[in-house]
C-alpha positions as CSV (number, residue, x, y, z in Angstrom):
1,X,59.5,173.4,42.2
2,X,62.1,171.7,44.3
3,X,65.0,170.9,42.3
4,X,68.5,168.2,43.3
5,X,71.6,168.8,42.0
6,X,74.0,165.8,42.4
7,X,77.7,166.4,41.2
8,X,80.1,163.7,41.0
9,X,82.4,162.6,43.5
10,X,85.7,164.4,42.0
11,X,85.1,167.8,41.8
12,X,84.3,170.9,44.7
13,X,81.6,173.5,44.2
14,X,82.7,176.2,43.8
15,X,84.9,174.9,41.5
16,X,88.1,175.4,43.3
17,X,89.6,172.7,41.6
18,X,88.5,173.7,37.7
19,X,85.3,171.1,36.3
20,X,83.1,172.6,33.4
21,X,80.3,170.8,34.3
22,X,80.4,171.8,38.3
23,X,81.1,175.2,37.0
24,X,77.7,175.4,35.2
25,X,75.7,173.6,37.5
26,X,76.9,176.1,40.2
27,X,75.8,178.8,37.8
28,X,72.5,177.3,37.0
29,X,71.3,176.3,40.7
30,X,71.7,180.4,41.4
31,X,69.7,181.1,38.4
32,X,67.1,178.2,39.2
33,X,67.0,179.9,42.7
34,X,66.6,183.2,41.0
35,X,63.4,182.6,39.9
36,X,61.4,181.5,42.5
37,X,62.3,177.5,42.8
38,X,63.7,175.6,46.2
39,X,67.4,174.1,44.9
40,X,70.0,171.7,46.5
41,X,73.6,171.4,45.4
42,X,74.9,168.2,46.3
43,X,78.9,167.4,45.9
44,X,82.0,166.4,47.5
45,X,83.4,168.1,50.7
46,X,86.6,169.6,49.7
47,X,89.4,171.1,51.8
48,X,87.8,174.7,54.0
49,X,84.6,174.0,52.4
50,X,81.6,173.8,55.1
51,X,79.5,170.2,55.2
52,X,76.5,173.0,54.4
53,X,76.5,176.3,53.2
54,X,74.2,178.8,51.2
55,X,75.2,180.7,48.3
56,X,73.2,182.6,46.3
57,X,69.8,181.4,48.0
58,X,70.8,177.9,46.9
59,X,71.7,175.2,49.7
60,X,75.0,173.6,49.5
61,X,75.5,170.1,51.0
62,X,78.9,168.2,51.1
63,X,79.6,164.6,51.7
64,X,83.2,162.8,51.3
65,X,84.1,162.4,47.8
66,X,87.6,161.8,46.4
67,X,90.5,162.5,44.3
68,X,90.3,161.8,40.4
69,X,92.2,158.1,39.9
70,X,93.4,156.6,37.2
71,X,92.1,153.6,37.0
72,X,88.6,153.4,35.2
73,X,87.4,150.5,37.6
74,X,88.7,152.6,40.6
75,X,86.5,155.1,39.2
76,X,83.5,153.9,38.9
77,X,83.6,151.9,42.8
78,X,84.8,155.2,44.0
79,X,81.6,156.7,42.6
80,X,79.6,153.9,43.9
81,X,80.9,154.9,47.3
82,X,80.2,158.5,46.9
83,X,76.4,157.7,45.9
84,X,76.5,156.0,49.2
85,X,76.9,158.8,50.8
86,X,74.6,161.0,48.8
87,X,71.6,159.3,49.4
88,X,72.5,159.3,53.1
89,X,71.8,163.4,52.7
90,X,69.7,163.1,49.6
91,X,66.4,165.0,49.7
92,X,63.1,165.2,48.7
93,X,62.3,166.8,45.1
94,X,60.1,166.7,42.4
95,X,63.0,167.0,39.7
96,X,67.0,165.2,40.4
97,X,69.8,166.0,38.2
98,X,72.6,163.9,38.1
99,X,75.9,163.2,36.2
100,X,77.0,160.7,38.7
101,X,77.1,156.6,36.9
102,X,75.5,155.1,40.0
103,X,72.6,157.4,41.3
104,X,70.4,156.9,38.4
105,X,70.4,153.6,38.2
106,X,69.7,152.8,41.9
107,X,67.1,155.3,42.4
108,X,65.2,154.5,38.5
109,X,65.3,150.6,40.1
110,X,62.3,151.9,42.7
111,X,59.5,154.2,43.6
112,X,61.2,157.2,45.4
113,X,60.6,160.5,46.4
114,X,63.7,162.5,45.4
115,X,62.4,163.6,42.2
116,X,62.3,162.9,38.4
117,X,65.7,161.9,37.6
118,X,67.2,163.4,34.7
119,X,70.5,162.3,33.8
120,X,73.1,164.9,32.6
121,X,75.1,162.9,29.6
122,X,78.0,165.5,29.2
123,X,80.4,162.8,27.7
124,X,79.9,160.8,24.4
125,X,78.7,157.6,25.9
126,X,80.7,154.5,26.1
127,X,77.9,152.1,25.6
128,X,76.1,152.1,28.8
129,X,72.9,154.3,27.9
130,X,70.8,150.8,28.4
131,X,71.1,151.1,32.0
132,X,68.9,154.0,32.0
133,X,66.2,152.7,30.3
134,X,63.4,153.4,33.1
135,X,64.9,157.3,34.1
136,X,62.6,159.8,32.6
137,X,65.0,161.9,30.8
138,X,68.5,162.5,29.6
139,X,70.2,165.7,28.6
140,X,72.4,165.8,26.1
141,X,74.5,168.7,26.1
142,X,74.8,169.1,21.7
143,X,74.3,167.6,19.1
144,X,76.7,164.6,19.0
145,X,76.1,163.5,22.2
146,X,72.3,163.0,21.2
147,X,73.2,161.4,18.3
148,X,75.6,158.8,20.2
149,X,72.7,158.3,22.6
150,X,70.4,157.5,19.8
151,X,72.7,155.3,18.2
152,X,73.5,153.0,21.4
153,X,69.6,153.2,22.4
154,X,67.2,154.3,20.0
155,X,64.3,152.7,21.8
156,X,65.7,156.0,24.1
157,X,64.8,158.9,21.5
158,X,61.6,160.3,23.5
159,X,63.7,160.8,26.3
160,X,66.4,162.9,25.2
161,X,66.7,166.5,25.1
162,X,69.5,168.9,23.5
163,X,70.1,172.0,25.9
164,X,73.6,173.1,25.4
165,X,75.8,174.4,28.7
166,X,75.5,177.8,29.3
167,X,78.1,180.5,29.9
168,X,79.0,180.4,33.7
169,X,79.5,184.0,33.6
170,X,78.8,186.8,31.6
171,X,82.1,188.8,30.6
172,X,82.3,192.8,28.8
173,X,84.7,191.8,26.1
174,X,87.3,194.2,25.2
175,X,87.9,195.1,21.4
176,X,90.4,193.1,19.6
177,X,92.7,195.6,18.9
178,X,93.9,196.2,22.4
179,X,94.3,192.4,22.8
180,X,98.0,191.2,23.3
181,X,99.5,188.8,20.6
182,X,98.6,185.7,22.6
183,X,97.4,182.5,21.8
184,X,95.9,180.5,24.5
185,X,95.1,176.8,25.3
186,X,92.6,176.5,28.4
187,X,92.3,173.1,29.7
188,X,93.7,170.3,31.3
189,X,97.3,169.4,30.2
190,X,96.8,165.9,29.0
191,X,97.8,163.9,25.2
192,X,94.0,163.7,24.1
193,X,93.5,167.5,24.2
194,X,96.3,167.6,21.3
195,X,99.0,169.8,23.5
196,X,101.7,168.3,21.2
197,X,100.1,168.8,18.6
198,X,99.4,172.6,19.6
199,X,103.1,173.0,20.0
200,X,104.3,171.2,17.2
201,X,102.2,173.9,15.0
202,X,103.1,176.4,16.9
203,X,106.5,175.6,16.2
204,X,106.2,175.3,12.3
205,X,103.7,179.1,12.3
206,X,107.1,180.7,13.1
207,X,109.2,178.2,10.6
208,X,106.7,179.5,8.6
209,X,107.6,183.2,9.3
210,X,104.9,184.1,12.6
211,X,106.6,186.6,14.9
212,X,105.9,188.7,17.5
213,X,102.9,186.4,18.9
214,X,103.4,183.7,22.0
215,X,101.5,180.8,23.0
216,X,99.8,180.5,26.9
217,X,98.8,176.8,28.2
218,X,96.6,177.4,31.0
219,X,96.1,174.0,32.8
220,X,97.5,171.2,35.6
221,X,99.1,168.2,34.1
222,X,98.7,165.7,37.3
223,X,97.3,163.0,37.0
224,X,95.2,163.5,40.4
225,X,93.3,166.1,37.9
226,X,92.9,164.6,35.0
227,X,96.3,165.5,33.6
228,X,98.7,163.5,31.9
229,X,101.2,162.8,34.1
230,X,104.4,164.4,34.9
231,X,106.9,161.9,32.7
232,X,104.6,163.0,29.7
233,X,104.5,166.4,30.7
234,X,108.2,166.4,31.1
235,X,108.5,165.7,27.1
236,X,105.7,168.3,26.3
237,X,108.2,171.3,28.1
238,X,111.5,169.8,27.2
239,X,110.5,169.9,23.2
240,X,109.0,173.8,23.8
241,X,112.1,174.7,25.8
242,X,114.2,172.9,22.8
243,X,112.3,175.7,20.3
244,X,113.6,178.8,22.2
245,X,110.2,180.1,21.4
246,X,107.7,182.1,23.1
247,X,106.1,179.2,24.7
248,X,104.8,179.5,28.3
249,X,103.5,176.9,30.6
250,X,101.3,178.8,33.4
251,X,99.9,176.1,35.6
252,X,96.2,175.5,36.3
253,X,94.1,178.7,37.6
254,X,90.8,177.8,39.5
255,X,89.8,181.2,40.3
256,X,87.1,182.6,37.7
257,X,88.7,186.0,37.6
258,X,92.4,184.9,36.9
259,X,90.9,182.8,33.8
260,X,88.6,185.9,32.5
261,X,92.4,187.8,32.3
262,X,94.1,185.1,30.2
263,X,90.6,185.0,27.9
264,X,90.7,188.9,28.2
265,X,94.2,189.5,27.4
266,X,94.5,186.8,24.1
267,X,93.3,187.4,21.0
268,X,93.0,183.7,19.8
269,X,92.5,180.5,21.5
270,X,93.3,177.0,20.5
271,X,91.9,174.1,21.2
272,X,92.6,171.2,19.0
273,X,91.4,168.5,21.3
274,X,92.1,164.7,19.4
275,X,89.2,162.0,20.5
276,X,86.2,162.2,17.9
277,X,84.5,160.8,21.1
278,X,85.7,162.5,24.0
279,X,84.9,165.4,23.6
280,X,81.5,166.6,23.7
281,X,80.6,170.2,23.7
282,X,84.0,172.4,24.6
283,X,83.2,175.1,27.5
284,X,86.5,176.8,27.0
285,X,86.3,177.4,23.5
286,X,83.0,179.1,24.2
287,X,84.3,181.0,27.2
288,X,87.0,182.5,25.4
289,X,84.4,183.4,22.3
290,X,82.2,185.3,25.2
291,X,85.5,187.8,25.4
292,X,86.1,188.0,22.2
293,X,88.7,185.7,21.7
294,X,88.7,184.2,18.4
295,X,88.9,179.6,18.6
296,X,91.0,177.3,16.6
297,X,89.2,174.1,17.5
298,X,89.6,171.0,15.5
299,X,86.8,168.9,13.9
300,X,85.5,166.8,16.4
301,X,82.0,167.1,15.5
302,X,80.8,169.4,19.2
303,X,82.1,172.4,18.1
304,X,80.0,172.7,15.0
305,X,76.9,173.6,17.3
306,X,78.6,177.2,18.1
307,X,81.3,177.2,15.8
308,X,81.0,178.4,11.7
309,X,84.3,178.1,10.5
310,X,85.6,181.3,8.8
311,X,82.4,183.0,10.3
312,X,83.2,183.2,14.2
313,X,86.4,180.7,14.3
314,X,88.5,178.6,12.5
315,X,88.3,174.5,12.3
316,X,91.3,172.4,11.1
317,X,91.1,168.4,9.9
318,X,92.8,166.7,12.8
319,X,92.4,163.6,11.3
320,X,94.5,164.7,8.2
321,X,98.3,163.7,7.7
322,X,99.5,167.2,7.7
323,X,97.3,168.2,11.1
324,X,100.0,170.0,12.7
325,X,100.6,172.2,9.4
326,X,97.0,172.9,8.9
327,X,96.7,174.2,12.3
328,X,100.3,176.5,11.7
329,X,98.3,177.9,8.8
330,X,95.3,178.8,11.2
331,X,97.5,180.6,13.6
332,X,99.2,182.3,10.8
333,X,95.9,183.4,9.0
334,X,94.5,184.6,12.4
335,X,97.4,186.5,13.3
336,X,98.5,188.6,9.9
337,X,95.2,189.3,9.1
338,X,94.2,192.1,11.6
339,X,90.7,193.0,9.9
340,X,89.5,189.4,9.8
341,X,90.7,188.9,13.7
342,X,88.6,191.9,14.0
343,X,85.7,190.8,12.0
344,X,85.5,187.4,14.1
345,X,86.0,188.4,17.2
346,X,82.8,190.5,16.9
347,X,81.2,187.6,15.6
348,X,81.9,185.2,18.2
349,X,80.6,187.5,20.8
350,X,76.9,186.1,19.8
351,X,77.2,183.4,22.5
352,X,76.8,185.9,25.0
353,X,73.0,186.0,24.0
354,X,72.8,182.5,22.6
355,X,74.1,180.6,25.8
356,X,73.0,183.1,28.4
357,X,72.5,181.2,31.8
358,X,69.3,183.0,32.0
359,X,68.6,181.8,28.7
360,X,70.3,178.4,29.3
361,X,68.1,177.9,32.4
362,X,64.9,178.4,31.1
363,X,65.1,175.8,28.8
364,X,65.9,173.3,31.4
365,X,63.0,174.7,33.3
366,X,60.2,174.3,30.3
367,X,61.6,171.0,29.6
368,X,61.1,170.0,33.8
369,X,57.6,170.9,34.3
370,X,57.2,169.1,30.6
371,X,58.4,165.8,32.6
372,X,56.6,166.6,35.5
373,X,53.1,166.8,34.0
């Protein structure tokens, strides 16, 4: 089959500039490609990138996009521009996948040719499901985010489907016992992804007698990519730099192999993101499982699809009074208790086979020629 892939207006592929979802969707056009179908990968020109290029069998096409703003209205006419300019290049297809706002709903409002448009809700949706009342189908990455769709638009339910992402690449994990005493945070640098709070508790774990073990934030706090700003991130440093602890900031790293080190080298990741509904599945919590990194994730409801707690991870009440302590007891568990580090880092190695991109993709492709016919 002929397959679109539409990426929003924000982001390169190859991610050059971080993005989960472009990250996958990269991953899964070469595996769509892989087995026999025709695919397009649609997404904004970026820097020495070519207008069109072809990787891995898979045709690349660029058109001008923009940098990430503020401003939600900005937003959303900034991605109204960038659909302009998609559907100048946009092709024919029998299937279109899309996580843009506009495309959908100006290509569900009339007969077309670019495909069956399936809608990638990655995102806990803010209330505008409606608008895609006539598009065939929409993906919902876990759990939550199909229960949010069902909630806004049950009248919806026959058109959602659960796939969860995939892994965007398959790692050789190395045993936990020759992992360095490391916790890392993965992830852009911003209030909602609870860095404060991930500090603060990092703080009290050696109050409460951790040593030997530091803490790596991975991640860009500009605003330009999603960050939080430099005044906040400003405050964030100056009260890690006031604990004279083991408390590294290492920037953003956009290059896959870089990452992998970090995942390799730490033996437990955090990553006690805050908004019950921002967060909707958490890629880096199950990259760093694929190496054998063991997560401390919060409650938010996402993580539960890949995530037993005390099985292959740890989750902590965020909502609770005392979040900051419950999390220093996590890290504390974790790191003075070498056989169950052990023990769950072998466990959380199972997402290798569970969200293969092999795997991952032919879900999406039984569920496409079940739209189709």
């Amino acid at each position: 089959m002929k397959i679109t892939i539409v990426q929003g207006p924000f982001l390169p592929v190859p991610t050059l500039r971080g993005g989960a979802v472009e990250k996958m969707w990269f991953e899964l056009g070469k595996q769509f490609s892989s087995k026999g179908h025709s695919v397009i990968h649609i997404s904004r020109i970026f820097d020495s990138l070519p207008a069109r290029q072809v990787i891995s069998n898979v045709l690349h096409i660029r058109v001008r996009g923009f940098d990430w703003p503020t401003n939600i209205l900005v937003l959303k006419f900034l991605d109204f521009i960038y659909t302009l300019n998609v559907l100048r290049v946009l092709p024919s297809a029998d299937i279109l996948i899309t996580n843009t706002f506009w495309l959908p709903l100006i290509l569900s409002l009339r007969k077309h040719r670019f495909g069956k448009i399936v809608v990638d809700v990655q995102r806990i949706p803010k209330g505008q499901m409606f608008l895609y009342s006539l598009v065939p189908s929409l993906r919902a990455n876990s759990t939550s985010v199909f229960n949010a769709i069902f909630a806004q638009a049950p009248y919806l339910k026959n058109k959602i489907f659960t796939i969860p992402n995939p892994l965007p690449y398959l790692p050789s994990a190395a045993s936990v016992y020759t992992k360095q005493k490391v916790m890392l945070y993965a992830g852009r640098l911003h209030p909602e992804k609870g860095i404060w709070l991930l500090v603060s508790a990092f703080i009290i774990a050696y109050e409460m007698g951790l040593r030997g073990w530091s803490l790596h934030l991975v991640g860009g706090a500009e605003s330009s990519a999603g960050g939080g700003g430099k005044e906040w991130f400003h405050r964030v440093e100056s009260y890690a730099e006031t604990s004279k602890l083991p408390i590294r900031f290492l920037g953003p790293v956009y290059n896959d192999p870089d990452l992998q080190k970090h995942y390799q080298d730490s033996s437990i990741f955090v990553y006690p993101s805050l908004p019950d509904r921002g967060e909707s599945f958490g890629m880096a919590p199950l990259e760093a499982m694929a190496f054998g990194t063991v997560p401390i994730v919060s409650s938010v409801a996402c993580f539960s699809d890949f995530i037993t707690h005390d099985h292959n991870g740890l989750i902590f009440d965020h909502h609770a009074s005392n979040a900051s302590e419950l999390l220093a007891q996590c890290m504390i568990l974790l790191a003075t208790t070498p056989d169950k580090l052990a023990s769950m880092s072998k466990a959380s190695l199972g997402v290798v086979d569970t969200h293969h991109p092999a795997v991952i993709a032919d879900g999406f492709l039984t569920h496409f020629n079940s739209i189709l016919d």
